[in-house]
C-alpha positions as CSV (number, residue, x, y, z in Angstrom):
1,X,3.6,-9.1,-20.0
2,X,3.4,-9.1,-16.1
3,X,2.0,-12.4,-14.6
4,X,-0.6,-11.8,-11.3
5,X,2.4,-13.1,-9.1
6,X,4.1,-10.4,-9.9
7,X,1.7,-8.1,-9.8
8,X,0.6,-9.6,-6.4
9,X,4.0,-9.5,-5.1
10,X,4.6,-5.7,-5.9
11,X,1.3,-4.5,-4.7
12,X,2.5,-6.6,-1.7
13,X,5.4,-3.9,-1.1
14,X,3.0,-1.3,-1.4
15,X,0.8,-2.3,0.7
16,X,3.7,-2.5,3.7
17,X,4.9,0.5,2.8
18,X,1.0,1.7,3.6
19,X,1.3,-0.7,6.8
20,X,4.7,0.9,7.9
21,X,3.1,4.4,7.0
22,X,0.1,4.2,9.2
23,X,2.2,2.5,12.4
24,X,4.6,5.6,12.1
25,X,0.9,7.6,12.3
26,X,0.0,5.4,15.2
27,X,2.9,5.2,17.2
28,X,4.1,9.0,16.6
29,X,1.7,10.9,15.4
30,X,4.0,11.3,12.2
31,X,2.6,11.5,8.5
32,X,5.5,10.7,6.6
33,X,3.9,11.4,3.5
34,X,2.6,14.6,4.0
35,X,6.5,14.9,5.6
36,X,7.6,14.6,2.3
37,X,5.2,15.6,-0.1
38,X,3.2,18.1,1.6
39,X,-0.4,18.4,2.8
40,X,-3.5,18.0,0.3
41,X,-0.4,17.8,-2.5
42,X,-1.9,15.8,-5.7
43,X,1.2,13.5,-5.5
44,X,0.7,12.0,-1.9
45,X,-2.8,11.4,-2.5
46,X,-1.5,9.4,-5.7
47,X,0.3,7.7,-3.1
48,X,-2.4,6.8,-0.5
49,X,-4.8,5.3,-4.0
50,X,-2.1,3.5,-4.8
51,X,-1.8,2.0,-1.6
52,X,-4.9,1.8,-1.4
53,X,-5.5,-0.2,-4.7
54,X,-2.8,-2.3,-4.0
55,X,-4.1,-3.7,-0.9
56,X,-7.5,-4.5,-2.6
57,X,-5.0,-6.5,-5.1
58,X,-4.4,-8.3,-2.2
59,X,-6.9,-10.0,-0.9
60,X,-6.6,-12.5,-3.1
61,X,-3.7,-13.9,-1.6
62,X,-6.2,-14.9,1.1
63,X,-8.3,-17.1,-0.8
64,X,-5.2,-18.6,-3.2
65,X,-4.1,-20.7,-0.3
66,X,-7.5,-22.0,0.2
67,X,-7.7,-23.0,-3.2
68,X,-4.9,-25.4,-2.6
């Protein structure tokens, strides 16, 4: 069974590989994932909600050091 550190710490991932995603659509104008995967293709927007998702995950990590 996966604990919620681990959970935490692979939404983590995903959620820089969102961060990295939207400076390269900052910075250059450059979707990588429609790049890759195409534009309005079913798999890139599986992509973006689980980016998505996992950054919700995430703000817990903000109030577990509080908590401390």
């Amino acid at each position: 069974m996966i604990n919620l550190e681990t959970l935490q710490k692979v939404c983590l991932v995903f959620t820089i590989i969102g961060a990295i995603i939207w400076g390269l659509i900052g910075l250059f104008d450059f979707n990588l994932i429609t790049y890759i995967f195409g534009d309005g293709n079913m798999l890139a927007r599986i992509i973006y909600s689980i980016v998505g998702i996992s950054g919700l995950i995430n703000i817990g990590i903000l109030f577990y050091h509080f908590e401390k």
